[in-house]
ZAPA-558484 format. One record per residue: residue in three letters; x, z, y of N, C-alpha, C in turn. Coordinates in pm, whole numbers, padded with zeros to 5 digits, always signed. Example, Ala and Ser with C-alpha at 12.3 -4.5 7.8 and 13.67 -1.06 7.14 Angstrom:
BEGIN
ALA+01319+00780-00569+01230+00780-00450+01320+00780-00330;SER+01285+00708-00225+01367+00714-00106+01290+00787+00003;
% end
This chain:
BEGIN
UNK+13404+09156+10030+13394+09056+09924+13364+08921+09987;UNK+13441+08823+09961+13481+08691+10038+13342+08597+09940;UNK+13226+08626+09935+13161+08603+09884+12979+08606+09923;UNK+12869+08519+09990+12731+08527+10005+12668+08564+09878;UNK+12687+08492+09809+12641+08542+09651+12596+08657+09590;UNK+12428+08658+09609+12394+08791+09586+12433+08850+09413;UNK+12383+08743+09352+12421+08723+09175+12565+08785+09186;UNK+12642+08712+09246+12799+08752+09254+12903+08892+09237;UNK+12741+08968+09360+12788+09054+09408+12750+09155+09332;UNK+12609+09145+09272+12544+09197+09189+12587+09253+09075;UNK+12679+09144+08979+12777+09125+08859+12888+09210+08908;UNK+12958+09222+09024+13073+09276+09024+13031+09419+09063;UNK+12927+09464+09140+12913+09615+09154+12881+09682+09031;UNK+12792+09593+08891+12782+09613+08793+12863+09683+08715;UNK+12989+09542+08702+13146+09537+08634+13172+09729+08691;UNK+13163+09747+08828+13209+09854+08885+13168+09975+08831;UNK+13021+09995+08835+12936+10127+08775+12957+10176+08630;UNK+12951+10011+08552+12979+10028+08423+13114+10097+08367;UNK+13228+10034+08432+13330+10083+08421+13356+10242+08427;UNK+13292+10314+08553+13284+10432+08560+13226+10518+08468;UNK+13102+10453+08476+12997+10556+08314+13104+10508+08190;UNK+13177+10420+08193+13246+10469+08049+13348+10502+08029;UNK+13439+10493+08093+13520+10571+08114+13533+10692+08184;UNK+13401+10748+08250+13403+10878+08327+13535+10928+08403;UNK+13573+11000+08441+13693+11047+08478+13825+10988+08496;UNK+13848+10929+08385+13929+10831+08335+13983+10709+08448;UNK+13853+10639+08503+13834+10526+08598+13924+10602+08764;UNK+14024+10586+08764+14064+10614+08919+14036+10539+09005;UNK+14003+10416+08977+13983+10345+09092+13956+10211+09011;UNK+13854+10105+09106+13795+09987+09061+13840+09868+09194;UNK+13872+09735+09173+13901+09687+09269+13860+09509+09233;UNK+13803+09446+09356+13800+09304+09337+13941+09243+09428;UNK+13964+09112+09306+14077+09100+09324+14074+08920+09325;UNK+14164+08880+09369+14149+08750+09363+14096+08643+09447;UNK+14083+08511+09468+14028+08452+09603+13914+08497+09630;UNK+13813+08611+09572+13679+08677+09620+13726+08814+09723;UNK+13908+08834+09694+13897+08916+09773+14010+08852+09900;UNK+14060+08766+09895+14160+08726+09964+14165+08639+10086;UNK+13981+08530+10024+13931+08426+10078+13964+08318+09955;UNK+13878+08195+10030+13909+08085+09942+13822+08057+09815;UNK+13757+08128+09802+13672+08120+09673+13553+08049+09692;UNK+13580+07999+09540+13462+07865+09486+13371+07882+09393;UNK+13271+07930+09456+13151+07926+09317+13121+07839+09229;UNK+13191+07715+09274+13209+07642+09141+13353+07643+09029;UNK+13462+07710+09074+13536+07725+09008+13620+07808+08993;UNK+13607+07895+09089+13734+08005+09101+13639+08129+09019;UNK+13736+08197+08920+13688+08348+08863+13675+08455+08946;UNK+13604+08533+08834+13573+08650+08947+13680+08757+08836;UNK+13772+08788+08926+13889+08913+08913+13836+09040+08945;UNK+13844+09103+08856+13863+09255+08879+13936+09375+08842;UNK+13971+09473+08911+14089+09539+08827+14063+09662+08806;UNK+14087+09738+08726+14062+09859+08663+14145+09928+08614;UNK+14156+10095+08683+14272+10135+08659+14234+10282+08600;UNK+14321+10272+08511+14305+10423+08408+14368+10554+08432;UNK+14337+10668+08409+14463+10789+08419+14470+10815+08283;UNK+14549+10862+08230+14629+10919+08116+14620+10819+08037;UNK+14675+10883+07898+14783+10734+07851+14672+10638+07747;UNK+14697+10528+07778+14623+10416+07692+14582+10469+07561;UNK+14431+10459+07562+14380+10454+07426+14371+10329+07337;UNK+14367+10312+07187+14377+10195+07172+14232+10145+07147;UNK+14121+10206+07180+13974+10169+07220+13932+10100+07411;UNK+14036+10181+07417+13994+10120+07556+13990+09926+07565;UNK+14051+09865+07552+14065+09719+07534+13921+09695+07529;UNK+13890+09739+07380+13765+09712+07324+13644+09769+07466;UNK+13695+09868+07494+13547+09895+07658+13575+09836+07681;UNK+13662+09779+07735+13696+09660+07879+13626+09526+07851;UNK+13623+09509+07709+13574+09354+07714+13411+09340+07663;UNK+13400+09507+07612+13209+09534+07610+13151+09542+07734;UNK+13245+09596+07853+13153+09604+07934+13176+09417+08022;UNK+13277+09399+07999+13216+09224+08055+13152+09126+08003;UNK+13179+09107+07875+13066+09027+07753+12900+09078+07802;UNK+12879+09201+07794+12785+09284+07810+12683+09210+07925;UNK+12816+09229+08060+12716+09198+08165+12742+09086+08243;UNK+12810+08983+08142+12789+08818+08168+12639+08783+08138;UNK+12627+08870+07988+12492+08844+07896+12389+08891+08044;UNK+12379+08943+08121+12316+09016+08158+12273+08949+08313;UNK+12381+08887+08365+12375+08810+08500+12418+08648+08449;UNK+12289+08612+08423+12307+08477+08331+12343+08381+08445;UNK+12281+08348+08599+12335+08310+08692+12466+08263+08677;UNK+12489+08366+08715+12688+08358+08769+12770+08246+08650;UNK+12815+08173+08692+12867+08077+08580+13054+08100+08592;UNK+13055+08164+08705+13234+08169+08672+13280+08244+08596;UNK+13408+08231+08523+13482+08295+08464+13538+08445+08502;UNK+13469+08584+08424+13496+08687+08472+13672+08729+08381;UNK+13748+08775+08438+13883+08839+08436+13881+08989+08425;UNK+13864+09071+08349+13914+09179+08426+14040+09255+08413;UNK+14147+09255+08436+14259+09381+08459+14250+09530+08461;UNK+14339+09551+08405+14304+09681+08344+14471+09770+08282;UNK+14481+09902+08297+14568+09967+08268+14576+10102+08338;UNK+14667+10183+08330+14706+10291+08375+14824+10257+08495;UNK+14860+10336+08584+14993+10339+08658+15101+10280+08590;UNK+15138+10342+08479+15236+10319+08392+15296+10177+08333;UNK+15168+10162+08293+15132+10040+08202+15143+09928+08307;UNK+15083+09939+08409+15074+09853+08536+15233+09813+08560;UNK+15328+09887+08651+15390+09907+08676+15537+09888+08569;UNK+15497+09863+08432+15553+09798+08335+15662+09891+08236;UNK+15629+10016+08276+15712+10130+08209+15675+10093+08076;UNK+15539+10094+08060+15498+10114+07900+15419+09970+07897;UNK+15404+09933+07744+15347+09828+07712+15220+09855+07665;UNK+15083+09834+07740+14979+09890+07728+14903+09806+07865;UNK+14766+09821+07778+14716+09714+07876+14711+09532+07930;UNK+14626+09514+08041+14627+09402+08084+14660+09390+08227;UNK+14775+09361+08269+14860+09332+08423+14935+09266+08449;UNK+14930+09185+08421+15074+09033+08462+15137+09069+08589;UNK+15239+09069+08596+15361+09040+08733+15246+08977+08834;UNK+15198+08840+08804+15125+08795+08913+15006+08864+09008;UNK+14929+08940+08880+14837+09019+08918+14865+09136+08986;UNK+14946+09188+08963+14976+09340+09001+15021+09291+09145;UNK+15128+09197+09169+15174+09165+09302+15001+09122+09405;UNK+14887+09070+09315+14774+09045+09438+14664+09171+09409;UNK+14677+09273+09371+14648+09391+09367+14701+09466+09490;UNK+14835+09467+09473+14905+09518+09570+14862+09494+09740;UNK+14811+09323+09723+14872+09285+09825+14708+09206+09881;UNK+14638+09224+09807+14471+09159+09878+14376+09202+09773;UNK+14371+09302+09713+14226+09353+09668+14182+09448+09733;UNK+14092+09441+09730+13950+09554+09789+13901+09640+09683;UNK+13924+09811+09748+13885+09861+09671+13712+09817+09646;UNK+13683+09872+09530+13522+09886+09508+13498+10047+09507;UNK+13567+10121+09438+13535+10246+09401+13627+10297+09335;UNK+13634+10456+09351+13752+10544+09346+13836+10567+09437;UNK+13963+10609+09431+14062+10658+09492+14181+10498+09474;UNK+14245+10470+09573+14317+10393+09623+14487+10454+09605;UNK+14459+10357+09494+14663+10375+09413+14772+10311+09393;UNK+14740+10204+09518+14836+10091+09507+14956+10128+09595;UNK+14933+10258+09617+15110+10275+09724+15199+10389+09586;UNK+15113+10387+09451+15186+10393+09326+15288+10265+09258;UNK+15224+10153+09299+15249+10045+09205+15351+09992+09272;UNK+15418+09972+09177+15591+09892+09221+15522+09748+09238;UNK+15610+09674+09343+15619+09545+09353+15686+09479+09297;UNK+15630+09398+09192+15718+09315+09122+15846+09237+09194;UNK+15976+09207+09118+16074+09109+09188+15995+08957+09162;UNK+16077+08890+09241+16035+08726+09197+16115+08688+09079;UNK+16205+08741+09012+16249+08720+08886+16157+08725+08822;UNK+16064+08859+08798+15964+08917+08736+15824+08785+08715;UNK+15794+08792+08854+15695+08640+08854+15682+08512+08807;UNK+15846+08472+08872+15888+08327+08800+15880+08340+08656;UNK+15922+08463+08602+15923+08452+08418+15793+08485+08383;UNK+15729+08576+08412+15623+08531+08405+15506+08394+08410;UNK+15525+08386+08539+15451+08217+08590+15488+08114+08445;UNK+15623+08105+08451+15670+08029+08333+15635+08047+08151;UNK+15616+08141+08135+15544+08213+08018+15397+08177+08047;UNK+15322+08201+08139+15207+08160+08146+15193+07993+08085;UNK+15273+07906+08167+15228+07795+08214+15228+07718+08061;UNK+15340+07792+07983+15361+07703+07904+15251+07754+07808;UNK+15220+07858+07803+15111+07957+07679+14925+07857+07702;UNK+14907+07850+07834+14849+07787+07863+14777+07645+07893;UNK+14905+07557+07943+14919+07441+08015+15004+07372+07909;UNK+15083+07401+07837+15153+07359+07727+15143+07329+07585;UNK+15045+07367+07541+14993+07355+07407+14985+07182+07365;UNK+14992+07177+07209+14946+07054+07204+14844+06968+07235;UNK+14736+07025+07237+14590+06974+07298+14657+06892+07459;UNK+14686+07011+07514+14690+06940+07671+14812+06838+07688;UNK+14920+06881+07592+15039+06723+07594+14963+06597+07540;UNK+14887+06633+07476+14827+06468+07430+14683+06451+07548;UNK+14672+06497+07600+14556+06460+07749+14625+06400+07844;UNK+14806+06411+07860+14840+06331+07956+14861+06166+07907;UNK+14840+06157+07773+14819+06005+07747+14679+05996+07718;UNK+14554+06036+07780+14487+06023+07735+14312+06104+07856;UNK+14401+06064+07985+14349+06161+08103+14213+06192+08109;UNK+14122+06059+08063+13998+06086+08028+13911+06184+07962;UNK+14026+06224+07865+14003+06385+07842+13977+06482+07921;UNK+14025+06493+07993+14074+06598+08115+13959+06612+08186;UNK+13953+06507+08256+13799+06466+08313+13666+06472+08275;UNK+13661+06488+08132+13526+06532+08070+13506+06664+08032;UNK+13588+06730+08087+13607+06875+08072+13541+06966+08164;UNK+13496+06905+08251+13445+06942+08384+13536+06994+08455;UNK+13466+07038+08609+13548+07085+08735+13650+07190+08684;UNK+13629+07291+08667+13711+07441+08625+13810+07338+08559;UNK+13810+07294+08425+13945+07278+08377+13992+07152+08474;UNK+13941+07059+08483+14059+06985+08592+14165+07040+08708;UNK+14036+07116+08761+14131+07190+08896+14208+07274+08877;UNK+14162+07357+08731+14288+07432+08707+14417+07343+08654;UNK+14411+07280+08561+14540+07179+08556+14581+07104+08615;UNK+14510+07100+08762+14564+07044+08874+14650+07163+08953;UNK+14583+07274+09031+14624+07330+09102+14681+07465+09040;UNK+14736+07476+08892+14792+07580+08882+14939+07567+08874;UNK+14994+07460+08852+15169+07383+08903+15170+07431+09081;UNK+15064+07372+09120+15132+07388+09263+15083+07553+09300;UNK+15063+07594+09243+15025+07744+09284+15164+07801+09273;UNK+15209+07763+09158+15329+07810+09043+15452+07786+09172;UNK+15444+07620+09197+15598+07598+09306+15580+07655+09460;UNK+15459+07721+09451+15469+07792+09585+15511+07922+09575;UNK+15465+07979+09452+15539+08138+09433+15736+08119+09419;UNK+15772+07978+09390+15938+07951+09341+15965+07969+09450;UNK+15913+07841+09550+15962+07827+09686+16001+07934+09823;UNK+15854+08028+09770+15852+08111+09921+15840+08262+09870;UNK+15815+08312+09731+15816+08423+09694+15709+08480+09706;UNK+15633+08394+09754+15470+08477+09818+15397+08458+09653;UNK+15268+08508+09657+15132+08411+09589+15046+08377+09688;UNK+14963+08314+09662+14820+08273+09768+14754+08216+09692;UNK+14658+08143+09771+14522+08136+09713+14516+07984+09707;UNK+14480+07891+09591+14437+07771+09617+14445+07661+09767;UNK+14405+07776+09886+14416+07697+09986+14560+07680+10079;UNK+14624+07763+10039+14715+07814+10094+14844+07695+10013;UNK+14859+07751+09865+14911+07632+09839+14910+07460+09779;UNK+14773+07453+09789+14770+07310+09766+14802+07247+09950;UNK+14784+07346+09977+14850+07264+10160+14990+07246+10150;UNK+15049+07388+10124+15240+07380+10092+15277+07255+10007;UNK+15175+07180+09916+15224+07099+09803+15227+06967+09928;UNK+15094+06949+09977+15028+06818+10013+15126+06829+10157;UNK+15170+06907+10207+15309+06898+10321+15479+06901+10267;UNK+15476+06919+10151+15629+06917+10145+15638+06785+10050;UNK+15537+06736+10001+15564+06665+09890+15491+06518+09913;UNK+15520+06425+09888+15439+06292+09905+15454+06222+09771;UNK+15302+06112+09768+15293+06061+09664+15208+06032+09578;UNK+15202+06025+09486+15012+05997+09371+14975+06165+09328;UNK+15130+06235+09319+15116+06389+09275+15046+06444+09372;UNK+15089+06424+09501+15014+06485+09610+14882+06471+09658;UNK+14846+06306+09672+14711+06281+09644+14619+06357+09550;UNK+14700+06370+09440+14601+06483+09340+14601+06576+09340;UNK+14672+06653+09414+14633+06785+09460+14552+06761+09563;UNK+14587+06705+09638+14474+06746+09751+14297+06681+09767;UNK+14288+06596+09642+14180+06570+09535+14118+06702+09485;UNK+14212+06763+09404+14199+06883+09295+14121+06947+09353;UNK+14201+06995+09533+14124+07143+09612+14039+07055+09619;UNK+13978+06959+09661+13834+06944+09680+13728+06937+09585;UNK+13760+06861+09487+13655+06886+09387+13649+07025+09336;UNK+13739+07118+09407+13771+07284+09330+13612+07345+09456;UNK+13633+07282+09559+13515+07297+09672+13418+07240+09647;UNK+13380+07118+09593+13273+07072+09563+13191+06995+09473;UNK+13284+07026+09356+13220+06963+09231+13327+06815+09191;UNK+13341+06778+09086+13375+06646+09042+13338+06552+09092;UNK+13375+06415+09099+13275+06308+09156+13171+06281+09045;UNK+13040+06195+09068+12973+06151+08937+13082+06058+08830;UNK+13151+05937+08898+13227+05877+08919+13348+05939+08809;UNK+13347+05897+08723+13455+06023+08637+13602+05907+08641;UNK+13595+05796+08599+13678+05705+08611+13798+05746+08707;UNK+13753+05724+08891+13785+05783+08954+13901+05884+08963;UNK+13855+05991+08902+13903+06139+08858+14014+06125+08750;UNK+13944+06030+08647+14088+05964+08529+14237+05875+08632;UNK+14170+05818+08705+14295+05729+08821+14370+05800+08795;UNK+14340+05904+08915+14413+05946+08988+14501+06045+08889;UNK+14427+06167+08786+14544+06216+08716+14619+06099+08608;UNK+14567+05994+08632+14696+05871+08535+14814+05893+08677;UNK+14740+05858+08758+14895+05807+08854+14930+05916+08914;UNK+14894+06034+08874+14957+06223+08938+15033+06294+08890;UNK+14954+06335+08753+15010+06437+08682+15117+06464+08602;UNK+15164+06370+08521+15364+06368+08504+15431+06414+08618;UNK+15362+06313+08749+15529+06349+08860+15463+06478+08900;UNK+15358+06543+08876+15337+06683+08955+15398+06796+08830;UNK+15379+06749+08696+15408+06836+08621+15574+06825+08602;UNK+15588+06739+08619+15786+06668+08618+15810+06789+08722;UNK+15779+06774+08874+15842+06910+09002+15805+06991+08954;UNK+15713+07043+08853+15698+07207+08880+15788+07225+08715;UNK+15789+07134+08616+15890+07206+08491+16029+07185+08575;UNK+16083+07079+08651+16235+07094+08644+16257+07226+08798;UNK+16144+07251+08847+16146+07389+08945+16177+07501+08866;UNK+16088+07539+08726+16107+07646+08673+16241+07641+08543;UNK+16239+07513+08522+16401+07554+08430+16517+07521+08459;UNK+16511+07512+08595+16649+07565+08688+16632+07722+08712;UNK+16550+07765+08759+16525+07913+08761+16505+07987+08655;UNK+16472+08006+08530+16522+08025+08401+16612+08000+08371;UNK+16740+07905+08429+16842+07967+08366+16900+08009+08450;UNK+16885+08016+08585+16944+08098+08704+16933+08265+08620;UNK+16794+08276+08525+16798+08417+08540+16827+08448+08389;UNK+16901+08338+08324+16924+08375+08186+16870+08398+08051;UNK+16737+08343+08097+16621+08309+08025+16589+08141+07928;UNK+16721+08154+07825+16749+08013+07822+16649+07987+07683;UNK+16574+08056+07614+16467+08013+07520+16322+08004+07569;UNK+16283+08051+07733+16185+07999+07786+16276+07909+07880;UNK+16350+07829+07918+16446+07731+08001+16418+07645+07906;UNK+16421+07630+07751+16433+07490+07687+16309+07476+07611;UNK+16196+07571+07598+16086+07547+07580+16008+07447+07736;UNK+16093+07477+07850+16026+07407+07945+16102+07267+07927;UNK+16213+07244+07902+16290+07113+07879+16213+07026+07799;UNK+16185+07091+07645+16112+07038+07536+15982+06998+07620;UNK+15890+07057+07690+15799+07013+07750+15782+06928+07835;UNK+15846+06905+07915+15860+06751+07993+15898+06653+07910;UNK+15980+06674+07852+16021+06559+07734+15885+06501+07696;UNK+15804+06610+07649+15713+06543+07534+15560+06540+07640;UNK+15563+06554+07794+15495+06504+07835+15530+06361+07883;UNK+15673+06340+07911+15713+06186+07933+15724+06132+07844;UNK+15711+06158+07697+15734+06063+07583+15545+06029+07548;UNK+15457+06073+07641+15302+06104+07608+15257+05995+07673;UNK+15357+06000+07818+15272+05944+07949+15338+05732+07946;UNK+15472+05759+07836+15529+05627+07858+15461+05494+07774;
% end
């Protein structure tokens, strides 16, 4: 665990035990996942991932454990201030046969590919590797479910918003585009550090400056200085969000995906009709 943090560690062996006593048998295996297991992680902003994997077929109570036992023991490790995640499903469900559960394309590919078990039996030479078709439509479904809403199109005329939101949401609407054009570019995922470097080397500019802003205040807090922080996403975030929508709706319609292709069209539009 890429992590000193006794609180940290504390909460996630928790997440682990709990999981087992309630699901008994059930629990094949428990795993931390994410820049706590990969590297790169920020106790001021990065979540704590964990994944949880079921045998036999989805109950429709289970959901409901999954989110008693993390509500439960947030209440419980008042410390820890990051955002807990947890993942969750069967083989099946994982792996995308059946619709059941919680496993995104993205997740399952850093399951696969940098979690640590915690406990149980080790079942990731079960789990198919997602294609990058799979990811990109995904990534793109995310970004817009997320990053797209009306709230956040009217923050790009209005950046000061953004900035009073504290660290977590800035850096995430900073560094989750360039997370996004590093999975287009190279097929990989990685971790915050990995690609806000790929951004801040292939790319020049006010966009780039703000990424490589973003990772730091993602390392060490906001400035007091909030103004500052407004600058820079005035003179960033269109041209960073401009490369990563016209990245993904060329590749949406490469893959024939033309009602998430013009939901991303509609979205630049109405972030350049925000920002003019």
């Amino acid at each position: 665990m890429k992590t000193d943090n006794q609180d940290i560690k504390s909460l996630v062996n928790d997440i682990s035990t709990s999981a087992q006593e309630v699901f008994g048998g059930r629990c094949i295996a428990v795993y931390i996942m994410g820049s706590i297991a990969r590297g790169g992680f920020s106790e001021i902003a990065s979540d704590i991932d964990i994944g949880v994997i079921l045998s036999g077929d989805i109950e429709s109570s289970d959901g409901v454990d999954i989110e008693n036992i993390r509500s439960s023991l947030i209440k419980k490790h008042t410390t820890v201030k990051n955002t807990v995640s947890i993942f969750w499903g069967n083989i099946e469900s994982i792996n995308g046969v059946v619709d059941a559960g919680r496993y995104p394309p993205f997740d399952r590919l850093d399951l696969i590919d940098h979690a640590l078990l915690l406990s149980g039996v080790d079942i990731r030479s079960e789990i198919v590797k997602p294609t990058k078709e799979e990811l990109e439509i995904a990534s793109a479904d995310f970004a817009l479910d997320y990053l797209g809403s009306d709230e956040r199109i009217d923050e790009f005329h209005n950046c000061n918003l953004i900035s009073n939101k504290g660290t977590v949401y800035v850096t995430k609407t900073i560094l989750f585009p360039a997370r996004f054009i590093y999975l287009a570019k190279t097929g990989k995922i990685a971790g915050n550090d990995v690609s806000h470097q790929y951004y801040v080397d292939k790319f020049a500019g006010a966009d780039s400056e703000l990424v490589r802003s973003g990772y730091q205040w993602r390392l060490n807090a906001l400035p007091q200085e909030l103004g500052m922080v407004t600058d820079l996403l005035n003179d960033g975030l269109v041209g960073l969000y401009h490369k990563f929508i016209d990245i993904y709706a060329d590749r949406m319609g490469t893959y024939e995906q033309y009602e998430l292709q013009s939901k991303l069209v509609e979205w630049k539009q109405k972030i350049a009709k925000s920002s003019s």
